[in-house]
C-alpha positions in Angstrom: -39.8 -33.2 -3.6 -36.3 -33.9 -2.9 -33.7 -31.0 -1.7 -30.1 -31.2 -3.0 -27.9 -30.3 -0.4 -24.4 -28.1 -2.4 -21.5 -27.1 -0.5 -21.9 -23.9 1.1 -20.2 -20.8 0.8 -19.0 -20.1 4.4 -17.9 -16.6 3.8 -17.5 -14.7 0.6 -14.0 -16.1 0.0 -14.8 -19.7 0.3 -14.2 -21.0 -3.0 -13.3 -25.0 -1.7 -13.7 -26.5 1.6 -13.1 -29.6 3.4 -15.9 -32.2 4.6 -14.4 -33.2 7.5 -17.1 -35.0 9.3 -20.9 -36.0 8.8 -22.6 -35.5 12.2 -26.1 -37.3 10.5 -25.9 -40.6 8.6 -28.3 -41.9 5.6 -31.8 -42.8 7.1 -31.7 -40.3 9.5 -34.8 -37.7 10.0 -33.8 -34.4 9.5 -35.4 -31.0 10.4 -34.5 -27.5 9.7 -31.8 -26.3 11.9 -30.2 -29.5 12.5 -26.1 -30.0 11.8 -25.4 -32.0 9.2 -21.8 -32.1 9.1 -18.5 -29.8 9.7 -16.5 -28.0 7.1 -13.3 -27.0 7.1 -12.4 -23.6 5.4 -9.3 -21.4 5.1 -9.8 -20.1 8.2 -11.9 -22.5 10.8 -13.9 -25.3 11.1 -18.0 -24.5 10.9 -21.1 -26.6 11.0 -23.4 -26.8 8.6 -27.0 -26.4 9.1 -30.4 -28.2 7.0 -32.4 -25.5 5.7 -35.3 -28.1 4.9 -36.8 -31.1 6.7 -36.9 -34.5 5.3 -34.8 -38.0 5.4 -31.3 -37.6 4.2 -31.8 -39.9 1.4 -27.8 -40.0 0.0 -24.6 -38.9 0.7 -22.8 -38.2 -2.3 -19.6 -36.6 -0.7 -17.8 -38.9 2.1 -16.4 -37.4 5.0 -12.8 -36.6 4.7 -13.3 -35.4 1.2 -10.4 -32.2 0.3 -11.0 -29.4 -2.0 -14.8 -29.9 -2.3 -15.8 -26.9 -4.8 -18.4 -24.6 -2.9 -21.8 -25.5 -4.8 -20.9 -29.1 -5.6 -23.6 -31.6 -4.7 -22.8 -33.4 -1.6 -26.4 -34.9 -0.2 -29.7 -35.1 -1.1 -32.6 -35.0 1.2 -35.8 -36.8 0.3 -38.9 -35.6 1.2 -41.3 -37.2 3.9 -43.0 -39.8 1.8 -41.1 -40.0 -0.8 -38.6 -43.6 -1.9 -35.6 -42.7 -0.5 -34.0 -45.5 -3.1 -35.0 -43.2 -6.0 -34.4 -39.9 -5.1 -30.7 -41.0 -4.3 -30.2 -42.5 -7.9 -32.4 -40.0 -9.8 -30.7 -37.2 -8.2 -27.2 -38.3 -8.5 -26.4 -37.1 -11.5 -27.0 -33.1 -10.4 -23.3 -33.9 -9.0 -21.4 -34.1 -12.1 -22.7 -30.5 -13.4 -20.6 -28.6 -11.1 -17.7 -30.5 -11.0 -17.5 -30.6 -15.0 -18.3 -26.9 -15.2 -15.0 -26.0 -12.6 -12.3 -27.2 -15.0 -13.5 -25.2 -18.2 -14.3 -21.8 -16.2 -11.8 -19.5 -16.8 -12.3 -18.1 -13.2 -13.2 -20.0 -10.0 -17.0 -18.5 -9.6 -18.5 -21.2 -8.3 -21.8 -19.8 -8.1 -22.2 -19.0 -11.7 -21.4 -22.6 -12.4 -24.3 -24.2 -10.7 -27.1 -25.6 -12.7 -30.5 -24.8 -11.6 -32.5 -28.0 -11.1 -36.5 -28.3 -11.1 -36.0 -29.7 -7.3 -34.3 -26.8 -6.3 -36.7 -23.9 -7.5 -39.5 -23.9 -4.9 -37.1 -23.6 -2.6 -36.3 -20.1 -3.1 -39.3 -18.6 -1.9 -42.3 -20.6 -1.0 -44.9 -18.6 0.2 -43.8 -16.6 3.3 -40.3 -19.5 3.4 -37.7 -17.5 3.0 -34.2 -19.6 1.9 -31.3 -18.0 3.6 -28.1 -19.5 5.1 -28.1 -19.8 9.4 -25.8 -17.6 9.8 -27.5 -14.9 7.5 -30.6 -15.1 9.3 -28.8 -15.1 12.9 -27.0 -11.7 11.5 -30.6 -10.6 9.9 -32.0 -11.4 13.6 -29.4 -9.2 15.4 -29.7 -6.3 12.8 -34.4 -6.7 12.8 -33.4 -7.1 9.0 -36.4 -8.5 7.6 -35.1 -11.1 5.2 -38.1 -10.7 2.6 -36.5 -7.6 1.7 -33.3 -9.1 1.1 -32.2 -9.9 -2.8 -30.1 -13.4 -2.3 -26.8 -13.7 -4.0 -26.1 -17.1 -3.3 -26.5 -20.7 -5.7 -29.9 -20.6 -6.7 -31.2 -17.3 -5.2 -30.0 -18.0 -1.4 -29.2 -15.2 0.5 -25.9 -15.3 2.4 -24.2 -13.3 4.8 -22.8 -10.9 2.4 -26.6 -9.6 1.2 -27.4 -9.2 4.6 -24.6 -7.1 5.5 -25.3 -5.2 2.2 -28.6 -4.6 3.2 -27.7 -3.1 6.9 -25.7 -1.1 5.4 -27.3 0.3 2.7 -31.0 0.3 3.3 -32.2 -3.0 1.9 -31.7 -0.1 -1.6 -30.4 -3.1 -3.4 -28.7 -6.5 -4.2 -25.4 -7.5 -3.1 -23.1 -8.1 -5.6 -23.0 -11.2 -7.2 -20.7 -13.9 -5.5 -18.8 -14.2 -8.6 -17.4 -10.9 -8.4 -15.1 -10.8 -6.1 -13.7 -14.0 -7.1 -13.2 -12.7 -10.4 -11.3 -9.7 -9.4 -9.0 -11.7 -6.8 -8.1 -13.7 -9.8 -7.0 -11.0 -12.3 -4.8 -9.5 -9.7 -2.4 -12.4 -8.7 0.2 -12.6 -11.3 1.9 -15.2 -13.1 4.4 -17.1 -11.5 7.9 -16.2 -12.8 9.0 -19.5 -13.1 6.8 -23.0 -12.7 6.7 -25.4 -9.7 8.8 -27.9 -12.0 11.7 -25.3 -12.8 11.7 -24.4 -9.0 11.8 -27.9 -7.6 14.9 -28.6 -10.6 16.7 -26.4 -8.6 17.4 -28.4 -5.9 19.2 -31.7 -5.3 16.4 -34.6 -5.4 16.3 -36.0 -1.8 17.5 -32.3 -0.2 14.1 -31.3 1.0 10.8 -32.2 2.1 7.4 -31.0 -0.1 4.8 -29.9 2.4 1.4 -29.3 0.1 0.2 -25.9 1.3 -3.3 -25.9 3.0 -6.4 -23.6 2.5 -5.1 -20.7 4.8 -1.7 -20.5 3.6 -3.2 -20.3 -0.2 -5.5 -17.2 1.4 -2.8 -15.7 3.5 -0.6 -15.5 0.1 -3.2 -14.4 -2.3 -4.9 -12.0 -0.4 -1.0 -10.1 0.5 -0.3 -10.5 -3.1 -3.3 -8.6 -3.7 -2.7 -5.8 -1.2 1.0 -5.4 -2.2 -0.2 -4.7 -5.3 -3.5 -2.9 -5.4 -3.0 -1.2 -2.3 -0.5 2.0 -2.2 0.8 1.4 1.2 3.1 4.3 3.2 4.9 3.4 6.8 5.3 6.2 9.6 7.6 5.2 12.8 7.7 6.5 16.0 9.3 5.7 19.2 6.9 5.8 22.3 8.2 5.8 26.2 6.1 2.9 28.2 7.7 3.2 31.2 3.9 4.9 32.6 2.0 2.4 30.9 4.0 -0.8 32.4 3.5 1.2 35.7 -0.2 1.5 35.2 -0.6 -2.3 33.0 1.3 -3.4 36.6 -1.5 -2.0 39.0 -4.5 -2.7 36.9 -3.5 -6.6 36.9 -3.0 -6.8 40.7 -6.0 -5.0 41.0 -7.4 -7.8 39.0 -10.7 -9.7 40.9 -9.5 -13.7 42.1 -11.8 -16.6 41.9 -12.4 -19.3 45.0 -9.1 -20.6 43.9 -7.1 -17.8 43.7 -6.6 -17.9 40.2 -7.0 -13.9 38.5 -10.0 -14.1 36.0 -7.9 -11.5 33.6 -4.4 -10.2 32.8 -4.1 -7.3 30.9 -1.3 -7.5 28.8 0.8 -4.5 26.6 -0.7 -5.7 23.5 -4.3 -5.1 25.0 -3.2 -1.5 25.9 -2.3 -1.0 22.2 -5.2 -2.1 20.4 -6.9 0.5 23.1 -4.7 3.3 22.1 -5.0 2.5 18.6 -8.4 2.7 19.2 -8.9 5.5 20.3 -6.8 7.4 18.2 -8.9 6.5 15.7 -11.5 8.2 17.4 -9.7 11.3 18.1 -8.7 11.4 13.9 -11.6 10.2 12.5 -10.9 11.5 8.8 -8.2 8.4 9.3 -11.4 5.4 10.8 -12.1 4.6 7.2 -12.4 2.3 4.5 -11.7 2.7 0.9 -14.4 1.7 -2.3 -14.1 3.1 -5.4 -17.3 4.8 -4.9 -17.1 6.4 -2.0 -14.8 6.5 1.3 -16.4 4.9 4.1 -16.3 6.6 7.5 -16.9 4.5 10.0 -18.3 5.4 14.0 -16.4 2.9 15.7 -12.8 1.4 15.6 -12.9 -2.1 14.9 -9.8 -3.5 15.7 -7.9 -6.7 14.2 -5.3 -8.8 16.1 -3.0 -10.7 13.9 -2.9 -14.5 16.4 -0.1 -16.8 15.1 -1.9 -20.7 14.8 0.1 -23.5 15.6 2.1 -25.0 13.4 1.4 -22.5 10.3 -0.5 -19.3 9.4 -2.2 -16.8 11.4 -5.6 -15.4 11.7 -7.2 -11.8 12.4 -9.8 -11.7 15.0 -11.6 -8.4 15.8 -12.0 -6.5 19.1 -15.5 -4.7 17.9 -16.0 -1.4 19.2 -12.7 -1.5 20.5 -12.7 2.5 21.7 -15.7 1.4 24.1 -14.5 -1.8 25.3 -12.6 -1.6 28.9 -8.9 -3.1 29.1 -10.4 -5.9 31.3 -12.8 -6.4 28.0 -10.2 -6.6 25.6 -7.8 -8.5 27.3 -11.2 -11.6 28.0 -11.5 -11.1 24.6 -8.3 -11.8 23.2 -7.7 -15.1 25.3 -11.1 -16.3 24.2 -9.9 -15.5 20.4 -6.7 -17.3 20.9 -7.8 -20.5 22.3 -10.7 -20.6 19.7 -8.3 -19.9 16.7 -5.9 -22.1 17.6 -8.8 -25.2 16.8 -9.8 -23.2 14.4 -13.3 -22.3 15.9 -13.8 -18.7 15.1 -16.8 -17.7 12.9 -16.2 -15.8 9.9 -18.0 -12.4 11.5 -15.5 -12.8 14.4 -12.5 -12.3 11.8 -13.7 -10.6 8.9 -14.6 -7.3 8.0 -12.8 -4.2 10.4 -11.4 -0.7 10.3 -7.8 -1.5 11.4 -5.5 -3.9 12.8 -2.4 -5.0 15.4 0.4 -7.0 14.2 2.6 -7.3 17.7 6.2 -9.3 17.0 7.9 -7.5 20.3 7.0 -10.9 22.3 9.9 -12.3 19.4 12.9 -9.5 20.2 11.8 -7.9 16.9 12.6 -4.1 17.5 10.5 -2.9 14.8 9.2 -3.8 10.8 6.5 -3.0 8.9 3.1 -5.0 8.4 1.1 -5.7 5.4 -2.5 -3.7 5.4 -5.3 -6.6 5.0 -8.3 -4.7 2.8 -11.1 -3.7 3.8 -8.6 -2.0 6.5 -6.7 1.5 5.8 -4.3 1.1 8.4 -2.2 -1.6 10.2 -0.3 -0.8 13.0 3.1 -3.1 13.6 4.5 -3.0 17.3 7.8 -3.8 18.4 9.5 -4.8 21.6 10.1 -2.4 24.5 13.4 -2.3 25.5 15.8 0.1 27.7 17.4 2.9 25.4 18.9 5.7 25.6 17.2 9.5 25.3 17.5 12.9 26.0 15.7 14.5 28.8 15.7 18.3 29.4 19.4 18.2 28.0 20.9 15.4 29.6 21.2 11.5 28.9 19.1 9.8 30.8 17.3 5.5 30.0 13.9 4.7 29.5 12.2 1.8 28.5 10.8 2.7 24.8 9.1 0.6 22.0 8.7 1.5 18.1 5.5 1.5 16.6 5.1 1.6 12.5 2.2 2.4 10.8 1.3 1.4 7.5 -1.0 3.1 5.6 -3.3 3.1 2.5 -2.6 6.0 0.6 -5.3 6.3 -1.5 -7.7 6.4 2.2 -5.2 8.1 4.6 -2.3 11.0 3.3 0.8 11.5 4.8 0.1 14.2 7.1 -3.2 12.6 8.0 -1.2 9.4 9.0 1.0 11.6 10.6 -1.5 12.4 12.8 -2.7 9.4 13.5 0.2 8.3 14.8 0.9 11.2 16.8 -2.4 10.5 18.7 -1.0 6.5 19.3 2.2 8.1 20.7 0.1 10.2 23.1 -2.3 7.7 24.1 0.5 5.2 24.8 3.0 7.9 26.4 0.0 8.9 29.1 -2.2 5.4 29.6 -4.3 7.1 32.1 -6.6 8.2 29.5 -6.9 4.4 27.8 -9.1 4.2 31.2 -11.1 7.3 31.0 
């Protein structure tokens, strides 16, 4: 029986993606586990893997394709056996149902679109087969989740990454929420535009600029800070914290740092990598302030998972997480964060490496910014916007005297973290930053 292959849902914001390349042609024997081809999404380029074993009979979307909507046909894989002639013209037709179905739903929920075909329901569960996405079962592997316990959320009963997460989390108590949820609720929040792309463009003198189409992240980047501008009660707190001690300290840790054959240091640990310690561990030390908001219930988390706001080339940016941040030494962080950078400037992260978190760092002191406030990206309460350090003046026991000081701002989510809890939580950065000592303790 032949196995339509849709266009997957990457992470649970996907809604279109790119077919950039097809890494098997038509003809070609395919088993479970092999890459079929590389999307692009919002946010990185990933690989898709066959979940079944067979010939790939057709392939109905050509590489290069933009704006493919996530469940749309795009191959079909025949069986062993079976004419690969017919399966590609008898199954063609599955194509046109999701792509007729986008235009006249009134929200993009792709999954809800899908029709279920007679070829596609064995493959939920056949016998002990259990039909999961790679990457949910790598995240099932790591967690000993067992997967028949899982409830899939995905086109045709598939579990995804999100019902695994679900499941660690809760228990394996029950489904994940549909994938048309979230969708849903994105869409009711962004608002109108006040005046159309027609009247805007009227504005100008024909000739006077050029139109650059905006690309999957940048749609993201602006609806998902549309959406936490508006649902999201944000506060900002500022304080100015002395560095002079931890440019000291950040100065003997990286001459300290071990040399290869060629004399080349394997790390540097830079200011920002002291930050996302401090902020860290501040968490730790105010943990009514390490959480995440629902509207059932506040999430307190055990460890601070810190974000790092990385500027890609070009356009857009993208926030990779240090996991576990308050255990991982300065040396760790700082091999972390150049392994994030050069991977998300080819856009090779994978979507556990930047979703998800408890908190992030948005650093603009490398730019001369002295200090501004950043937008909180949900799930996170808090976002912590750094400036640049620069001599100034202060008072010391009564008399002028210069040191080398940087404003911090934090932004908070009011309905998670109150003033005087933010407070707080600031006041523990300040301290953590003002005596670096203990970001090595």
């Amino acid at each position: 029986m032949s196995v339509n292959v849709l266009m997957p849902a990457l992470s649970p914001t996907m809604e279109k993606g790119n077919l950039s390349k097809w890494l098997k042609k038509e003809g070609d024997t395919i088993k479970s586990g092999d890459v079929l081809a590389e999307i692009e999404t919002d946010k990185a380029t990933m690989e898709v893997e066959a979940v079944d074993e067979g010939i790939l009979a057709k392939i109905v979307v050509p590489a290069g394709s933009n704006d493919v909507p996530v469940n749309q046909l795009i191959a079909i894989i025949a069986a062993e056996g079976e004419d690969v002639s017919k399966v590609g013209t008898a199954s063609a037709p599955v194509a046109a149902a999701p792509a007729a179905a986008a235009p006249a739903a009134a929200t993009p929920a792709p999954a809800a679109a899908a029709p279920v075909s007679a070829a596609h329901v064995p493959q939920t569960v056949s016998g002990s087969k259990v039909f999961a996405s790679p990457l949910a079962k790598r995240i099932a592997k790591d967690g000993g989740l067992d997967l028949n316990r899982v409830t899939g959320s995905g086109p045709h009963g598939r579990i995804v990454e999100r019902d695994v997460r679900a499941a660690l989390a809760g228990g394996v108590s029950a489904p994940a929420p549909k994938a048309s949820a979230a969708p849903v609720a994105v869409a009711a929040a962004a608002p109108a535009p006040a005046i159309s792309d027609d009247q805007t463009r009227k504005l100008f003198t024909p000739g006077s600029f050029d139109e650059i189409p905006h690309d999957g992240m940048r749609k993201t980047i602006a609806r998902r800070l549309t959406e936490a501008r508006q649902t999201v009660p944000q506060f900002y707190l500022t304080m100015d914290c002395e560095i002079d001690a931890l440019l000291k300290l950040r100065e003997q840790i990286n001459a300290s740092a071990p040399k290869d054959k060629e004399g080349k240091v394997a790390w540097k640990v830079s200011v920002n990598d002291m930050v996302i310690k401090a902020l860290a561990l501040a968490l730790v030390r105010v943990p009514d302030a390490n959480v995440t908001w629902t509207e059932t219930a506040m999430l307190k988390h055990h460890h601070a998972d810190v974000g790092v706001a990385v500027a890609l080339p070009g356009n857009g940016l993208i926030t990779p997480i240090i996991r576990h941040a308050d255990t991982v030494t300065l040396s760790g962080i700082a091999l972390a964060m150049k392994d994030f950078a050069a991977r998300a400037k080819s856009r090779k992260l994978k979507p556990e490496e930047y979703q998800g978190g408890t908190t992030a760092v948005s650093n603009l002191g490398m730019f001369g910014i002295k200090d501004f406030t950043a937008v909180i990206n949900p799930p996170h309460s808090t976002i912590l916007a750094v400036g640049a350090g620069e001599q100034r003046p202060v008072v010391k026991n009564g008399a002028l005297a210069i040191a080398t000081v940087m404003s911090v701002t934090l932004s908070c989510d009011h309905r998670a973290v109150d003033g005087a809890l933010g407070a707080e939580l600031i006041a523990a950065i300040k301290v953590l930053i003002e005596n670096p000592m203990s970001l090595l303790v």
